[in-house]
C-alpha positions as a printed NumPy array, in Angstrom:
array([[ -5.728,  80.884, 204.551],
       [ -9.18 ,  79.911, 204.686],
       [ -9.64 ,  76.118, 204.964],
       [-13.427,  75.359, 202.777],
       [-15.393,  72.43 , 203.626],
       [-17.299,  70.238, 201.383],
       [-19.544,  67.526, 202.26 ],
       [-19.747,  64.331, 200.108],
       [-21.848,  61.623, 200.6  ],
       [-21.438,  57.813, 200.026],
       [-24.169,  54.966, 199.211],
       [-22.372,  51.634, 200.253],
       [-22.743,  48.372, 198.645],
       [-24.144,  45.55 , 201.038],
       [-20.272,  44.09 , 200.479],
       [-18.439,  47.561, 201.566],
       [-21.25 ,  47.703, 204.622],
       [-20.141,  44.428, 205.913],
       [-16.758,  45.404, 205.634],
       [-17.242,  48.597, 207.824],
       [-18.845,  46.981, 210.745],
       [-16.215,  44.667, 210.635],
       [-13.403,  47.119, 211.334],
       [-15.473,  48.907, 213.915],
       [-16.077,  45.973, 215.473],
       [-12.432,  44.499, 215.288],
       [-10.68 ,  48.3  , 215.085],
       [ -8.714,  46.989, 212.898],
       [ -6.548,  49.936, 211.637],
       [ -4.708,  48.161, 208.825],
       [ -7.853,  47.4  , 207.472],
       [ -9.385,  50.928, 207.988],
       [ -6.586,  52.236, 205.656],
       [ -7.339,  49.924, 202.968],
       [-11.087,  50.745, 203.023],
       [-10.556,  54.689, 202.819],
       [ -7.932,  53.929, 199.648],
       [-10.136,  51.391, 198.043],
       [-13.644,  52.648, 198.843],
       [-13.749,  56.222, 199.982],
       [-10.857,  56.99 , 198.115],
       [-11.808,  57.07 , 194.334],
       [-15.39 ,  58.631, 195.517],
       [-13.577,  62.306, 197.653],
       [-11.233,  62.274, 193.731],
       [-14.358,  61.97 , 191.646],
       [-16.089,  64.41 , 193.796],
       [-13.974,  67.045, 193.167],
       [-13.994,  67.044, 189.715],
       [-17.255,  68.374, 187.866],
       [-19.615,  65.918, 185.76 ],
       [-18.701,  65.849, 182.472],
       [-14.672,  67.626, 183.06 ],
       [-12.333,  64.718, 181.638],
       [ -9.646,  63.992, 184.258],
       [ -5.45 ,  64.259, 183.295],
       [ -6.349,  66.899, 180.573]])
């Protein structure tokens, strides 16, 4: 099995950039979780589906 790679690319918000540092700075795991499912998250699911494909269908 051949593992494919796909690169996807995120534009922050000031509020989600402020966040970041702040869980570098503090490595706070807990809070590096939450980011991923809450910011990161919905982008890597929207990026695999095509532009106009409706989702659940």
């Amino acid at each position: 099995m051949v593992a494919r790679r796909k690169q996807v690319v995120f534009t922050l918000d000031e509020s989600a950039l402020i966040w970041l540092r702040r869980i570098i700075t503090d490595r706070d795991e807990a809070e590096a979780l939450k980011f991923v499912l809450e910011v990161l998250g919905p982008g890597v699911n929207e990026s695999e589906h095509p532009p106009g494909i409706i989702k659940g269908i």
